[in-house]
C-alpha positions in Angstrom: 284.7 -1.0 237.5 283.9 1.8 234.7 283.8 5.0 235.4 280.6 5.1 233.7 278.4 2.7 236.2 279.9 4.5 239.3 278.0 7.5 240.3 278.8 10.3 238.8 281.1 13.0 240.3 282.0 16.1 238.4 284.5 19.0 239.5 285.5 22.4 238.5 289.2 23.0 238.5 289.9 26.9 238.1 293.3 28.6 238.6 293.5 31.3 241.1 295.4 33.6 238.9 293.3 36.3 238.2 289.8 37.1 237.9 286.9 34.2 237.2 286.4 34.2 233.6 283.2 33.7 232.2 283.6 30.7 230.7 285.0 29.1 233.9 281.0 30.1 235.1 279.6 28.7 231.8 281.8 25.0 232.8 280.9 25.5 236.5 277.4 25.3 235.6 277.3 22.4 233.3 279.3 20.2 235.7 276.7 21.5 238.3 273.6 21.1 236.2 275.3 17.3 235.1 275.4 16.2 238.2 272.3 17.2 239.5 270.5 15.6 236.5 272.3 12.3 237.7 271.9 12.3 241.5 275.6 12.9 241.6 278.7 14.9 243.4 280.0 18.0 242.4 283.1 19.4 243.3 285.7 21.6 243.2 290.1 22.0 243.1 291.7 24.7 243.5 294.7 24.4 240.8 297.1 26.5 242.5 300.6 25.3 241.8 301.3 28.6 239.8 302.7 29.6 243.8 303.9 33.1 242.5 300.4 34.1 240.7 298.3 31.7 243.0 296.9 34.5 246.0 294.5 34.4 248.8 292.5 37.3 247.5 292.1 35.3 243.8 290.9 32.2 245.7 288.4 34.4 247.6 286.9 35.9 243.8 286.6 32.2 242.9 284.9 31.5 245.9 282.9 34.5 246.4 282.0 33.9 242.2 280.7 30.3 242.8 278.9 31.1 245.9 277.5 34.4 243.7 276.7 32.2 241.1 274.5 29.6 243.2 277.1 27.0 241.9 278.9 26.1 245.4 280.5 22.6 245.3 279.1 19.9 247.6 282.5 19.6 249.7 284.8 21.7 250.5 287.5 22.6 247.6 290.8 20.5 247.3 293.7 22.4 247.2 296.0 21.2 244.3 299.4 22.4 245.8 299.0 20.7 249.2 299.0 17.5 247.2 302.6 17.5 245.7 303.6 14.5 247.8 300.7 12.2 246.3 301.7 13.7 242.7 305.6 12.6 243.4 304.5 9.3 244.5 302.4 8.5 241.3 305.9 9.3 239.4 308.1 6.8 241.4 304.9 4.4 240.6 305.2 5.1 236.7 309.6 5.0 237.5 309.2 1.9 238.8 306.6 0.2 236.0 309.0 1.9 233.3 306.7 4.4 232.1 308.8 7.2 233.0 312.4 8.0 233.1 315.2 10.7 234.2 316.0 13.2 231.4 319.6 14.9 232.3 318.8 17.4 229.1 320.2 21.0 229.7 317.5 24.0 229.3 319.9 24.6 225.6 319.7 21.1 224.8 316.2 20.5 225.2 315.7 24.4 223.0 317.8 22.4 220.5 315.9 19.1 220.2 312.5 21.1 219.9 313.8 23.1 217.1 314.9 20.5 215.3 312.1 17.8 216.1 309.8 21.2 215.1 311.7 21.6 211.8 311.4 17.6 210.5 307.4 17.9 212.2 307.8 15.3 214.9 307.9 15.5 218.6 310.9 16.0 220.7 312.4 12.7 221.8 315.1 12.9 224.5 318.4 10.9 224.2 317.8 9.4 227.8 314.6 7.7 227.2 316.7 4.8 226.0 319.8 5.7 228.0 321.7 4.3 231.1 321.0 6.2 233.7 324.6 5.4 235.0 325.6 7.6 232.4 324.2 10.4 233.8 325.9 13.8 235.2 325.7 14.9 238.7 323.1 17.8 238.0 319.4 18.0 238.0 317.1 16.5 236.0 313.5 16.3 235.1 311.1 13.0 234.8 309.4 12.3 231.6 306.4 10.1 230.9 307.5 7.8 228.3 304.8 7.0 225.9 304.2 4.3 223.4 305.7 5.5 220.1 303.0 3.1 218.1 299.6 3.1 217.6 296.9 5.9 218.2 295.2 7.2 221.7 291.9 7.7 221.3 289.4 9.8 222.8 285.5 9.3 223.2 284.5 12.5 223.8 280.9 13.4 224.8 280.8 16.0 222.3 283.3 16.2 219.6 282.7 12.4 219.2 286.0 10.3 218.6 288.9 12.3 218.2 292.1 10.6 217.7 295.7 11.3 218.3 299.0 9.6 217.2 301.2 8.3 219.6 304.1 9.5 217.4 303.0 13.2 217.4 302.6 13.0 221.4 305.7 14.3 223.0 307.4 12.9 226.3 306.0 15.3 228.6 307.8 16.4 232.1 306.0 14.8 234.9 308.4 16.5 237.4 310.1 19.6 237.1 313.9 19.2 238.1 312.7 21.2 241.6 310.6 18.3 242.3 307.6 20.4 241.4 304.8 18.4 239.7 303.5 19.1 236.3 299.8 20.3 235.3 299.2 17.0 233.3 300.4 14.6 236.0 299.0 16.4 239.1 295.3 16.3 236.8 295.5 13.0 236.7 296.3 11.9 240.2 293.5 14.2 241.1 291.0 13.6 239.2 291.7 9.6 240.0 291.9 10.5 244.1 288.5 12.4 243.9 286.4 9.8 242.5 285.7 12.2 239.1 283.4 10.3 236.6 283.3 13.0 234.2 286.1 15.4 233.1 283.5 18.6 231.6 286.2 21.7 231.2 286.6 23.8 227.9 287.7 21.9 224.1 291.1 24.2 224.8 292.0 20.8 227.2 291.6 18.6 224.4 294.8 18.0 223.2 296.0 17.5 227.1 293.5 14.6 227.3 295.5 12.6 225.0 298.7 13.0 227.2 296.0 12.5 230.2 294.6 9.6 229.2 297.9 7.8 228.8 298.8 8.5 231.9 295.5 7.6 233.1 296.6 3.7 231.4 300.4 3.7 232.6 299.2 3.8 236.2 296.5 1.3 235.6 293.4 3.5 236.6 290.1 3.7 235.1 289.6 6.8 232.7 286.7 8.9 233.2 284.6 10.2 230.6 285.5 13.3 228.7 283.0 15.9 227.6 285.3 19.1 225.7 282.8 22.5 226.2 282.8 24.5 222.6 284.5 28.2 223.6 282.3 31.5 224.3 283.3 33.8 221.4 281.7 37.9 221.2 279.2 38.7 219.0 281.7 39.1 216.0 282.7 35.9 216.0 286.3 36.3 217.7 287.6 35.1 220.7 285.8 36.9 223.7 288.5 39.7 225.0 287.8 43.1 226.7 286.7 44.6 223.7 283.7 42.6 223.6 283.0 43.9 227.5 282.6 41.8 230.3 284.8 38.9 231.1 284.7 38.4 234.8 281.9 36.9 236.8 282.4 40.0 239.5 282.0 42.1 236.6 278.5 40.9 235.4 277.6 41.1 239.1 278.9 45.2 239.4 276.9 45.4 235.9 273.4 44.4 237.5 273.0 40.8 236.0 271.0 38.5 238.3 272.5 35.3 239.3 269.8 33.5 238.3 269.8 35.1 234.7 273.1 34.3 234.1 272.5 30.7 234.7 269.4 30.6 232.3 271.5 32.1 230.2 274.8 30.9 230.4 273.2 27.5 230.4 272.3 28.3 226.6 275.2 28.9 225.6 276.4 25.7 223.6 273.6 23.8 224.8 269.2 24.2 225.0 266.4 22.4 225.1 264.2 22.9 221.9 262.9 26.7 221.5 262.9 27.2 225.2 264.5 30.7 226.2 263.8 31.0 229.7 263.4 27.6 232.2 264.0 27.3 236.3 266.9 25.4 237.6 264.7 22.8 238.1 264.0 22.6 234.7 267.3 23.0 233.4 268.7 20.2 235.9 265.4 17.9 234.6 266.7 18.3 230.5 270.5 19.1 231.0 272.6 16.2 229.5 276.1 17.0 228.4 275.7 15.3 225.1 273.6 17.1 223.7 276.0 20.8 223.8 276.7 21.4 220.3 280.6 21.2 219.1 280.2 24.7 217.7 281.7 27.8 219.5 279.0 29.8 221.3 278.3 33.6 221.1 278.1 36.1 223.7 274.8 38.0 222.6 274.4 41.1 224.4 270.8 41.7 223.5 269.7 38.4 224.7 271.2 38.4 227.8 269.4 41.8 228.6 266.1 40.0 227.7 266.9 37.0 229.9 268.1 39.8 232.8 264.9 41.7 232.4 262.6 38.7 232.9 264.0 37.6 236.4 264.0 41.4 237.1 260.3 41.6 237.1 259.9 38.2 238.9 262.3 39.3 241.5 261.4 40.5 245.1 261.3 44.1 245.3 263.2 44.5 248.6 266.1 42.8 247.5 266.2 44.3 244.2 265.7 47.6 246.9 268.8 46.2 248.8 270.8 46.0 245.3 270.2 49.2 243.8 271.1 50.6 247.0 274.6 48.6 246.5 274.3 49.7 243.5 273.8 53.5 244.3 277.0 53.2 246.6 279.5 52.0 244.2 278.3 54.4 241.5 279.6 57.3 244.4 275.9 58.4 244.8 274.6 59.0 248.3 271.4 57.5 249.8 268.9 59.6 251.9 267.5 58.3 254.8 264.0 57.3 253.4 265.6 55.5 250.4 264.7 51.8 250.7 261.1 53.1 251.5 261.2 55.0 248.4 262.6 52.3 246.5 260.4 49.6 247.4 257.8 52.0 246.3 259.2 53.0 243.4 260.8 49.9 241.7 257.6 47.6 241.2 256.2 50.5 238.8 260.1 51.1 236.5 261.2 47.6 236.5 259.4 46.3 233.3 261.9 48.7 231.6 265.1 47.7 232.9 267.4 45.3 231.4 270.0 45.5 234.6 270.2 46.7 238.3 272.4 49.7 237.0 269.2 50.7 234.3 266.9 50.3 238.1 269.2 52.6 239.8 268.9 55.0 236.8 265.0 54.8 236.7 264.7 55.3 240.5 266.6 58.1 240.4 264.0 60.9 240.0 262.5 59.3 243.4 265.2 59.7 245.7 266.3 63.4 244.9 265.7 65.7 247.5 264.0 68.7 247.2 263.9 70.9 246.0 265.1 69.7 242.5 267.7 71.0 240.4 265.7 71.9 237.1 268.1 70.7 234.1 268.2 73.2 231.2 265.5 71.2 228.8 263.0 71.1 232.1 263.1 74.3 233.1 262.3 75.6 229.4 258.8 74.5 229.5 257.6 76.2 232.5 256.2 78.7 230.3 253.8 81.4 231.9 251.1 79.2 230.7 252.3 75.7 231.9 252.5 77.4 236.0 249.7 78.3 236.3 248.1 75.2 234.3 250.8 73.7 236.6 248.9 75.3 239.4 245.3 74.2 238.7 246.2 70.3 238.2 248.0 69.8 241.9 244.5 71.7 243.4 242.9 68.9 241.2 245.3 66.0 242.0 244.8 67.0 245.5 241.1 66.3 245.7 242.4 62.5 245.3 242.1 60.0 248.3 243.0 57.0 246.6 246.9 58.1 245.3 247.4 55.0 243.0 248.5 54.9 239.4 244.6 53.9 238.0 242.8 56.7 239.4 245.7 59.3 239.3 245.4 58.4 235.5 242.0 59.1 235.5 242.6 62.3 237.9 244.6 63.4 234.7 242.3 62.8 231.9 239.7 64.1 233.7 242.2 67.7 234.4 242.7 67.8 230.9 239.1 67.7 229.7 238.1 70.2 232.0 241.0 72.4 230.5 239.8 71.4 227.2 243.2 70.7 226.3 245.4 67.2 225.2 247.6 65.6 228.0 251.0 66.9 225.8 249.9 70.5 226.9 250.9 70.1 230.6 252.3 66.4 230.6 255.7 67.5 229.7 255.6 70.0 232.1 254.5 68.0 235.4 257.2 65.3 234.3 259.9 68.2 234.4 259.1 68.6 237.7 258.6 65.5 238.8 262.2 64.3 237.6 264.2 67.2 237.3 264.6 65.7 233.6 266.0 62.8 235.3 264.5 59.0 233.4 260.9 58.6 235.1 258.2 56.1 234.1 254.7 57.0 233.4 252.7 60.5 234.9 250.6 58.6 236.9 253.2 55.9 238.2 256.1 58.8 238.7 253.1 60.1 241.1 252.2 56.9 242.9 256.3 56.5 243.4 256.4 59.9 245.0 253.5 60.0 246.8 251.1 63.0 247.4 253.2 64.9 249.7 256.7 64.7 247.7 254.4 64.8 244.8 252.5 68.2 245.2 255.6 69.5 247.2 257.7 69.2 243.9 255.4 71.0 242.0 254.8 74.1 244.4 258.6 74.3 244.5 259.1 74.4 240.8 256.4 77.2 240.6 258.0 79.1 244.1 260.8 78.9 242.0 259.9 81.1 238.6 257.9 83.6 241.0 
């Protein structure tokens, strides 16, 4: 049987090395959305046979990223090391059928050979791929896959179409290291094979392993899935994405104030979309998602955009958890929370969130309604509390006062009316009241930065900035 008419199971195979980049996220998601288009599996392997660099704590941020992300694998991951015995086995398998051999070259031998197979533009070829293995020392050795030397492997890739490699150029690649341990390319494919995967969806920087894969995939006699090679996520210049384009990690995204669900919409158009469409569910994405249609071209991390798409599932999202993560956020930024601060914020955040682009930009708008009182005047906000703004000052919290219903439409209209009777424009005592409102801290609108407070915090501010200049 194909691997195309059984159903279809996908995985994600990150390395616990470090942080989880974002283009691990950006493959995550596509092999998510894949096989939810199909009714299919989607999994995940832990490739941690880098033992030195492999930790707990980096398997927890891969973890704690996926399960961040929404993108949690149907089973529980596969851990790649614990396999080593199954990956040896498939080597005495390819010994035994002669598609592999002992290689008795020296570490200076082999530096030798590469130099000068690298100098005539071939691939390295060692002596004992033809040789008696009677011959051979008492020392260590590796095992090499011995592939055909004629011909061309090719590769019929979702994307990038058929892409074509010569046996010649392919190397013999070590399948086992001479400490028995087993090599990325072999331990892949005895994976992939064990755990059913239909489709192989991982970043084009795997393309030139598929070749080497897919002979292995052959020599053992296994069915090879199909290949689909993601184009790579550059910055907005057009290079490779690095830290001086910003954000590279998934936990970082999440400290900036991104919503999980944003980063999908917009992650998922990132070398792949569906017409004109900007923003779309997950069930919309999983209707349209196929993985032929992502384009071959490299994608661009676009800032800009991604602040649109944030800002859009900001003002759909529930105010008490975007209360519960501004707090969060509050407490990494070193700022301390008074005790009324989620009832403030859930006041507070439906009337500021239109304008922000992030959690952090919340945190900074709801600022101004969490300070306790009385307010530190910055140097700008006390200026303008003139001898003619205090006592202007004065008259409009008597006026605001005489309001029962404290809500932006008729504080708005409380306001107009103040200024009418003063026969004066709003910008003659607007500036003023949002001075001491905010402390010159970001605030939204008069009449919203009102509602937020409330009458008591409201009026209160007010009678302290004019205690104040008595």
């Amino acid at each position: 049987m194909s691997a195309p008419e059984r159903p279809v199971v996908t995985r994600i195979a990150p390395s616990p090395t470090g942080s989880m980049h974002i283009g691990t996220a950006r493959t995550a998601l596509f092999n998510w959305l894949y096989a939810r288009h199909t009714g299919g599996t989607y999994l995940l392997r832990i490739e941690d046979t880098d033992r030195e660099r492999s930790t707990e704590a980096n398997v927890q941020v891969i973890l704690n990223g996926l399960r961040w992300l929404g993108l949690e694998p149907d089973a529980p991951p596969i851990f790649q090391a614990a396999r080593a015995d199954r990956h040896r086995q498939a080597v005495d398998d390819l010994l035994a059928s002669g598609n592999a051999y002992k290689c008795w070259m020296t570490v200076e031998e082999v530096a030798a050979a590469r130099e000068i197979a690298r100098a005539e533009g071939r691939a390295i070829r060692s002596p004992w791929r033809d040789r008696d293995p009677a011959e051979a020392p008492d020392a260590p050795h590796v095992v090499r896959f011995k592939g055909p030397l004629d011909d061309e492997t090719v590769v019929e890739d979702l994307v990038k179409g058929v892409v074509r490699f010569r046996n010649i150029d392919l190397d013999d690649l070590v399948l086992l290291r001479s400490d028995g341990a087993p090599t990325y390319n072999l331990a892949v494919v005895v994976d992939d094979h064990d755990m059913g995967i239909t489709h192989v969806i991982r970043g084009d920087d795997h393309l030139n392993n598929t070749a080497r894969q897919s002979l292995i995939y052959q020599a053992l006699g296994w069915d090879l899935p199909v290949f689909a090679h993601l184009p790579m996520i550059h910055g907005e210049d057009g290079g490779k994405l690095s830290k001086r384009h910003g954000a590279q990690a998934v936990g970082e995204f999440e400290e900036m104030g991104y919503l999980p669900e944003a980063l999908r919409n917009y992650l998922a158009r990132l070398g792949w979309g569906h017409g004109d469409d900007e923003l779309f569910s997950d069930d919309q994405a999983i209707a349209w998602f196929d993985v032929k249609d992502v384009v071959k071209a490299p994608a661009r991390l676009d800032w800009n955009k991604l602040g649109h798409v944030n800002n859009h599932y900001l003002r759909q999202a529930d105010d008490d958890r975007l209360a519960t993560l501004v707090l969060e956020a509050m407490v990494r930024r070193g700022a301390e929370a008074r005790a009324d601060a989620r009832a403030r914020l859930t006041t507070v955040i439906p009337l500021v969130k239109e304008g922000a682009k992030t959690i952090k930009d919340l945190d900074d708008l709801c600022r101004f309604a969490l300070a306790n009182r009385p307010l530190v005047l910055d140097e700008k906000s006390a200026s303008v509390l003139t001898e003619e703004t205090q006592g202007r000052l004065g008259r409009l919290a008597a006026w605001l006062s005489e309001e029962s219903d404290w809500s932006p439409e008729p504080l708005t209209a409380r306001l107009r009316g103040f200024a009418q009777n003063e026969g004066v424009g709003l910008g003659k005592f607007g500036g003023a009241l949002r001075a001491v409102l905010s402390g010159g801290a970001p605030a939204p609108d008069l009449a919203s930065a009102l509602t937020a407070l409330g009458r008591t915090e409201s009026l209160g501010r007010v009678e302290d900035a004019l205690s104040r200049t008595k």
